[in-house]
Jmol script that loads the backbone (N, CA, C; Angstrom):
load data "model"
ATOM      1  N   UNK A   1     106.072-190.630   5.072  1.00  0.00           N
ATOM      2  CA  UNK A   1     105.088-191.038   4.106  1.00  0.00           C
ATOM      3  C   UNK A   1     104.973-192.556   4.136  1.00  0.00           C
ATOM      4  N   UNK A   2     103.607-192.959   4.094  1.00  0.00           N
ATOM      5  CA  UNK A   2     103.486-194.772   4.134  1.00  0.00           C
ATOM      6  C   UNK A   2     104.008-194.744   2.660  1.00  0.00           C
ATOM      7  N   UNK A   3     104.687-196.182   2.936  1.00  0.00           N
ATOM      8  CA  UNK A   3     105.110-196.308   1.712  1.00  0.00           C
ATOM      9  C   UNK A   3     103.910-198.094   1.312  1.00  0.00           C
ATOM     10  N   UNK A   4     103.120-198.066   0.563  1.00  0.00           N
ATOM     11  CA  UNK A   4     102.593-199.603  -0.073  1.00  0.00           C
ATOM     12  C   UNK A   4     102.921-200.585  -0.337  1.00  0.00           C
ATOM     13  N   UNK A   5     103.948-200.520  -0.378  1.00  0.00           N
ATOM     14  CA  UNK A   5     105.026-201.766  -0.934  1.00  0.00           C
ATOM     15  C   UNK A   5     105.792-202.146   0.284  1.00  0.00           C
ATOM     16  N   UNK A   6     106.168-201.627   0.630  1.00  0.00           N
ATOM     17  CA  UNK A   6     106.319-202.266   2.040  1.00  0.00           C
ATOM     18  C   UNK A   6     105.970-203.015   2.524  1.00  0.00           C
ATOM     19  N   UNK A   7     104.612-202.550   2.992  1.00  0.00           N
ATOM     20  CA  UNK A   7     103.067-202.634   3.966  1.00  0.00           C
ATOM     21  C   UNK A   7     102.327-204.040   3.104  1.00  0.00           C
ATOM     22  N   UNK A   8     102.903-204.257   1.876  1.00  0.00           N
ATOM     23  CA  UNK A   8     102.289-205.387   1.288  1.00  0.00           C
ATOM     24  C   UNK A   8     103.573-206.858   1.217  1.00  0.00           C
ATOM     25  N   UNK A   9     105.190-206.073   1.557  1.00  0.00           N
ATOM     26  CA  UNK A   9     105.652-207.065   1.730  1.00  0.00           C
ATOM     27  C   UNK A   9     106.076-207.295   3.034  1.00  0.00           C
ATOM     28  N   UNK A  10     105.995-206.704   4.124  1.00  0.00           N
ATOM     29  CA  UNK A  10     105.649-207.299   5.385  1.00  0.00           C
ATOM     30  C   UNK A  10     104.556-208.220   5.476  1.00  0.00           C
ATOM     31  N   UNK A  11     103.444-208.305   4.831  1.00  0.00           N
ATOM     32  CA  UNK A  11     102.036-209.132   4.747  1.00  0.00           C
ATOM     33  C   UNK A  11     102.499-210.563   4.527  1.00  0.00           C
ATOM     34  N   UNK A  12     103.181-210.367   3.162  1.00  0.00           N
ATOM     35  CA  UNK A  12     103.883-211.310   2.779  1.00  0.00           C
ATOM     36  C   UNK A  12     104.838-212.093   3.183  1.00  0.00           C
ATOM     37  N   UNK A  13     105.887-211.737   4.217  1.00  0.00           N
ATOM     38  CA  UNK A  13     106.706-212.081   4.889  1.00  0.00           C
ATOM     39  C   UNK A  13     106.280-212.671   6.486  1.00  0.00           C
ATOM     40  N   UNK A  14     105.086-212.162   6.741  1.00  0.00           N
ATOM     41  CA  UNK A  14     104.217-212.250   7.678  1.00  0.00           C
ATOM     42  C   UNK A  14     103.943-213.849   7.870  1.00  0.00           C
ATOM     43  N   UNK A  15     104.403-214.766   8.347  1.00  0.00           N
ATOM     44  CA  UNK A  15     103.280-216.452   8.148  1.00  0.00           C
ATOM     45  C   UNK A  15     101.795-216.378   8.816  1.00  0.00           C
ATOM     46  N   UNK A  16     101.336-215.553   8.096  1.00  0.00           N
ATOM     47  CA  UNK A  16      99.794-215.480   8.569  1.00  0.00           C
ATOM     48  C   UNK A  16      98.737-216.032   7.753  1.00  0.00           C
ATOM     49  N   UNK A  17      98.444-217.360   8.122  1.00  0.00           N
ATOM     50  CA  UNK A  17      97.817-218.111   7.655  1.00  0.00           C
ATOM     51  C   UNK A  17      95.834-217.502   6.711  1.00  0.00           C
ATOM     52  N   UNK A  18      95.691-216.393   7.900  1.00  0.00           N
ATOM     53  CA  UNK A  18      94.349-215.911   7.915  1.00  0.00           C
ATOM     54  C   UNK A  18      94.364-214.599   6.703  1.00  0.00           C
ATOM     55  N   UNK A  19      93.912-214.975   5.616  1.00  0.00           N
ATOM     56  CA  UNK A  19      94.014-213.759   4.803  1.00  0.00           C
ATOM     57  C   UNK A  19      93.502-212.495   5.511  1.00  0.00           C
ATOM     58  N   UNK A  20      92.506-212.698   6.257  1.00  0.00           N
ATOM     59  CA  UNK A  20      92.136-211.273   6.885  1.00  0.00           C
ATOM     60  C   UNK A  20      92.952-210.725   8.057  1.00  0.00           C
ATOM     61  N   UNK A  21      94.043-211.485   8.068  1.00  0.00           N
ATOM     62  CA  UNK A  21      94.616-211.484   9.113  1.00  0.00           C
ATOM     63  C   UNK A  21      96.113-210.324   7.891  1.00  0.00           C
ATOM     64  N   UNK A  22      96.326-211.010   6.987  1.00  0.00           N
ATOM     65  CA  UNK A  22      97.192-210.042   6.601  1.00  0.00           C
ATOM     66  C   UNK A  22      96.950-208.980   5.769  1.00  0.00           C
ATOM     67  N   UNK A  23      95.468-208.330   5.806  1.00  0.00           N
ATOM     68  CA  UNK A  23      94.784-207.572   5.260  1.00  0.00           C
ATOM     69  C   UNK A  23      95.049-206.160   6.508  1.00  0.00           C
ATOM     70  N   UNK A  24      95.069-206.507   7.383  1.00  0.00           N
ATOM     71  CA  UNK A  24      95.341-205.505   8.586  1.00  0.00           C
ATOM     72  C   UNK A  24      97.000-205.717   9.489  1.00  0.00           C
ATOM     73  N   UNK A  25      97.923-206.208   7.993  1.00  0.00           N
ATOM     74  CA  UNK A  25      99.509-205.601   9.086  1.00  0.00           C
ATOM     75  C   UNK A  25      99.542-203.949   8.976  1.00  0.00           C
ATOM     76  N   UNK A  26      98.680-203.317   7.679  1.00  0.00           N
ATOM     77  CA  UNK A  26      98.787-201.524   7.640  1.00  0.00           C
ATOM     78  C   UNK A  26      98.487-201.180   8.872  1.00  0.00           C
ATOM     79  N   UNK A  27      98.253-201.869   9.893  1.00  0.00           N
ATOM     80  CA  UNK A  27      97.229-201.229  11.151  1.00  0.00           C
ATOM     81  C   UNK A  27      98.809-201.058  12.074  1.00  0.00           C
ATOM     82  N   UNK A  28      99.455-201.481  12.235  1.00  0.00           N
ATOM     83  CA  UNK A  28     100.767-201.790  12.531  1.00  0.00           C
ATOM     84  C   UNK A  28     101.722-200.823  11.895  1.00  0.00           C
ATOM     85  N   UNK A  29     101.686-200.226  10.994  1.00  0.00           N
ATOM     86  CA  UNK A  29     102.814-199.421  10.932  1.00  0.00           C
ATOM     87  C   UNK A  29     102.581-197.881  11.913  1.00  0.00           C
ATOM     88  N   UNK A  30     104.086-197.684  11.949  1.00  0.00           N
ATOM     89  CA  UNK A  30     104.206-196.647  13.358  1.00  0.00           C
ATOM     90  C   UNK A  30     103.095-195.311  12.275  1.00  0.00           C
ATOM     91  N   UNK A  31     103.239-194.869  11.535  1.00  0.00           N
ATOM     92  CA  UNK A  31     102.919-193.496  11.170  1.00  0.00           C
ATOM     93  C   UNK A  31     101.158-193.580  11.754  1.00  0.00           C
ATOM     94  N   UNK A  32     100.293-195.163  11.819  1.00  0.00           N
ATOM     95  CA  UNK A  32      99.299-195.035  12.434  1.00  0.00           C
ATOM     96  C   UNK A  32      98.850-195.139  13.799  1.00  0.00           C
ATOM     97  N   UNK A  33      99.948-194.928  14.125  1.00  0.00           N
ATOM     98  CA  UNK A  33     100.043-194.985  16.100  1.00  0.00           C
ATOM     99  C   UNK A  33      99.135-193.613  16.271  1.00  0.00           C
ATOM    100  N   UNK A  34      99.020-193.540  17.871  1.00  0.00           N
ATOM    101  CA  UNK A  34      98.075-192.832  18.438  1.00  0.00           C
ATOM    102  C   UNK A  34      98.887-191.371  18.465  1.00  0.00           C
ATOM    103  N   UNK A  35     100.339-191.541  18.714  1.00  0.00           N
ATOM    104  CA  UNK A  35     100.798-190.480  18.702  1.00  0.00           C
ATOM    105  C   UNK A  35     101.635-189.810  17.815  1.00  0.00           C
ATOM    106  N   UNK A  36     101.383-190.713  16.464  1.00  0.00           N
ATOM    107  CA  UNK A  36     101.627-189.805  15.393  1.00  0.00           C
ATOM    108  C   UNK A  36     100.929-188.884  15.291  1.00  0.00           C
ATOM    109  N   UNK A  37      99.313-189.415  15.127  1.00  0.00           N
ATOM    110  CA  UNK A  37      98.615-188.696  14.841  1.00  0.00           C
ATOM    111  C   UNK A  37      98.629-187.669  16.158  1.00  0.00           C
ATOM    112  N   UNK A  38      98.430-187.774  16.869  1.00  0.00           N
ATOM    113  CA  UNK A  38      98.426-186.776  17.829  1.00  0.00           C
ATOM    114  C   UNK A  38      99.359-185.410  17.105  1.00  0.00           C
ATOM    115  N   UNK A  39     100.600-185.838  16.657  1.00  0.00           N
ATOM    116  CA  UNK A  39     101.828-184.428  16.334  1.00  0.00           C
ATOM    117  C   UNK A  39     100.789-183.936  14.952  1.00  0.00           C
ATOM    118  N   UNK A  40     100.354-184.404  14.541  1.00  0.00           N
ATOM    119  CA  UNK A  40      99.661-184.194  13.052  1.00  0.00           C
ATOM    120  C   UNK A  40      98.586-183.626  13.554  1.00  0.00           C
ATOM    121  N   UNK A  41      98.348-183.683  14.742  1.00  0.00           N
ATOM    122  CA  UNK A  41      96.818-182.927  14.715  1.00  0.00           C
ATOM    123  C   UNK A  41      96.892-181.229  14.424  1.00  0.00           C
ATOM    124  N   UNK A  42      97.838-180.778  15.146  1.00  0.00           N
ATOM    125  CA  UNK A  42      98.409-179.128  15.042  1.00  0.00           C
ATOM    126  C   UNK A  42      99.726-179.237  14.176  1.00  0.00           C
ATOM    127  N   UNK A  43      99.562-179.154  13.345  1.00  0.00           N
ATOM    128  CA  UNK A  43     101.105-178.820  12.530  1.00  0.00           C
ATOM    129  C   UNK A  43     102.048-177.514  12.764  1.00  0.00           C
ATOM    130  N   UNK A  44     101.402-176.378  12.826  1.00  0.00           N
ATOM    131  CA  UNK A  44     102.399-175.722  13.304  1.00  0.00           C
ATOM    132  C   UNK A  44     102.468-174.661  14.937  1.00  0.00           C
ATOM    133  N   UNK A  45     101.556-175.638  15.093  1.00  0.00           N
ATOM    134  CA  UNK A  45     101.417-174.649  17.229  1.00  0.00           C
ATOM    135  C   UNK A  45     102.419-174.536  17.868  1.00  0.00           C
ATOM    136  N   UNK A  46     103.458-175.201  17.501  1.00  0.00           N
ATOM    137  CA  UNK A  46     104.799-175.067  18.678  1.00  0.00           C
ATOM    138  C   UNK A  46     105.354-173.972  17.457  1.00  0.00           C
ATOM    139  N   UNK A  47     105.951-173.891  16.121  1.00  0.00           N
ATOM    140  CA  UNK A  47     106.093-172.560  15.873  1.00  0.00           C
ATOM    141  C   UNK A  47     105.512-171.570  16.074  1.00  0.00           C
ATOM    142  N   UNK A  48     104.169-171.671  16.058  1.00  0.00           N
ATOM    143  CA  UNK A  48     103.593-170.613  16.104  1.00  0.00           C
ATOM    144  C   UNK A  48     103.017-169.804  17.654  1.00  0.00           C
ATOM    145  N   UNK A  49     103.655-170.698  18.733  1.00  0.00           N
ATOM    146  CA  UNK A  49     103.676-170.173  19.985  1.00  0.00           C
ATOM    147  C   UNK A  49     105.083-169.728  20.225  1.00  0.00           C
ATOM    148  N   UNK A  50     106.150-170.346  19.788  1.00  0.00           N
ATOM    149  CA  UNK A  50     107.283-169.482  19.626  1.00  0.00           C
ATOM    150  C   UNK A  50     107.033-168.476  19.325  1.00  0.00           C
ATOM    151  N   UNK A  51     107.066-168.315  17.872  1.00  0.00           N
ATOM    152  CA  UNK A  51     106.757-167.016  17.226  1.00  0.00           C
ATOM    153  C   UNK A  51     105.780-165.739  18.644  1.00  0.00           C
ATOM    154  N   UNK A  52     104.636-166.444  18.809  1.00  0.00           N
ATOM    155  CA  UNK A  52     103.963-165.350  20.169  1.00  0.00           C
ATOM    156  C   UNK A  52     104.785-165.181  20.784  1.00  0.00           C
ATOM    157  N   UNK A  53     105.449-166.196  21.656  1.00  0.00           N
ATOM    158  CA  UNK A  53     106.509-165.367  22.754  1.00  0.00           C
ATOM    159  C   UNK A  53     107.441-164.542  22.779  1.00  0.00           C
ATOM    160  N   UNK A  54     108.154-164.744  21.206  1.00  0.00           N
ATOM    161  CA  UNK A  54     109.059-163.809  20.313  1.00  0.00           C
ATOM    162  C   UNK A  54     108.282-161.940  20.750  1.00  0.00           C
ATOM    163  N   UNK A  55     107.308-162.533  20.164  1.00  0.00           N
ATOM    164  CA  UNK A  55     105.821-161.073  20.071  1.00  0.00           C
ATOM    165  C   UNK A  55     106.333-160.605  20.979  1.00  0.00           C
ATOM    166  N   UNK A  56     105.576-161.268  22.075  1.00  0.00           N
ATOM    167  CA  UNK A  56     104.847-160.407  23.212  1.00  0.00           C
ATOM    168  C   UNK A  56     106.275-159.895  23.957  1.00  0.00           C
ATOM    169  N   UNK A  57     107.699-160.911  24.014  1.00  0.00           N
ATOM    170  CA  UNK A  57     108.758-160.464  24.765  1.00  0.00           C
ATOM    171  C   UNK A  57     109.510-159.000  23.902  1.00  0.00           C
ATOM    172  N   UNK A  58     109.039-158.543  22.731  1.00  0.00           N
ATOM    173  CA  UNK A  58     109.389-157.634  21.934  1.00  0.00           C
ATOM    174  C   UNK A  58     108.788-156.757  22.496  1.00  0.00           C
ATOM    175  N   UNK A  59     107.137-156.980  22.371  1.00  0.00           N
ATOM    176  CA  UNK A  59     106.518-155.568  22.280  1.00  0.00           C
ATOM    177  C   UNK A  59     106.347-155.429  23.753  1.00  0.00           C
ATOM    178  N   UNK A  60     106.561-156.312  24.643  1.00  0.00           N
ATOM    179  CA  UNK A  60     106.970-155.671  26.333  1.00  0.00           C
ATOM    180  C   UNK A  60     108.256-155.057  26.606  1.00  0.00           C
ATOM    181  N   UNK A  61     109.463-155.157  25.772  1.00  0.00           N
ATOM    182  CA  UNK A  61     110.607-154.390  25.720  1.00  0.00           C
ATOM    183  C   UNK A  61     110.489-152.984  24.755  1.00  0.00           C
ATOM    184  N   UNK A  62     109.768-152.859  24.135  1.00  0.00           N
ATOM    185  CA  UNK A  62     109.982-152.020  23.443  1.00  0.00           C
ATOM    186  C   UNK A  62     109.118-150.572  23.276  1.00  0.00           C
ATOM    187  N   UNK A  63     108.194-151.310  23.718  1.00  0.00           N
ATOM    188  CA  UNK A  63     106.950-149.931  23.706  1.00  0.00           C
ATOM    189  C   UNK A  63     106.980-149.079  24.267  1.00  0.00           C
ATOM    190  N   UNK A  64     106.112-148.131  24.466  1.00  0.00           N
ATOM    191  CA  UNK A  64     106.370-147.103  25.470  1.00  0.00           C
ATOM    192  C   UNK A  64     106.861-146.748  26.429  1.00  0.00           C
ATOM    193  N   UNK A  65     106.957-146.198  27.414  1.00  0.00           N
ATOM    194  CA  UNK A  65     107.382-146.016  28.757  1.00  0.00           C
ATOM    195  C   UNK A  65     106.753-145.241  29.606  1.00  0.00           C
ATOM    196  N   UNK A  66     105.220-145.329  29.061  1.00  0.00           N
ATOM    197  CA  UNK A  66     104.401-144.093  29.774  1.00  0.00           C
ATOM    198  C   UNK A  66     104.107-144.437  30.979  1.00  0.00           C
ATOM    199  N   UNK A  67     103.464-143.985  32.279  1.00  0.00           N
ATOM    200  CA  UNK A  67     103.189-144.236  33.336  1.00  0.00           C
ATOM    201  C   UNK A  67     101.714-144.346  33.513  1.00  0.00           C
ATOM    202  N   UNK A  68     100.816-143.547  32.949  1.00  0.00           N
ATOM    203  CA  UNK A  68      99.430-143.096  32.525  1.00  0.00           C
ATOM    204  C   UNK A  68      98.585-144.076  33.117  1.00  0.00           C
ATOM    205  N   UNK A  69      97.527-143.728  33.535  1.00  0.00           N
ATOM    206  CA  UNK A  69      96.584-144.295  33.748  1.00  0.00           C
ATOM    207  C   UNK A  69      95.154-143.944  32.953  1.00  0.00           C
TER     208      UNK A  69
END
end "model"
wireframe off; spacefill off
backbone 0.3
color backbone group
């Protein structure tokens, strides 16, 4: 979770002369990197492809045994 207070005393701690300059250190914290967001885009696809392979390796062990065509 961003935390605000932080993000406003890094600004502060910052010697950045250019107020607009310390209007954008939020641009800089990791949670807005490219590949945060990337893991945030699907929240649960890697469980939930587990979970399928769980599936499908079940119901290929377990089902029938017919020969049938």
């Amino acid at each position: 979770m961003v935390d605000p207070i932080k993000i406003l005393d890094k600004a502060k701690r910052s010697n950045l002369k250019d107020p607009w300059a310390r209007r954008e250190v939020w641009r800089d914290h990791p949670s807005f990197s490219k590949m945060s967001q990337l893991r945030g885009m699907f929240p649960g696809l890697g469980i939930a492809t587990g979970l399928f392979a769980v599936y499908l390796v079940y119901d290929h062990f377990s089902g029938p045994k017919s020969h049938k065509h």
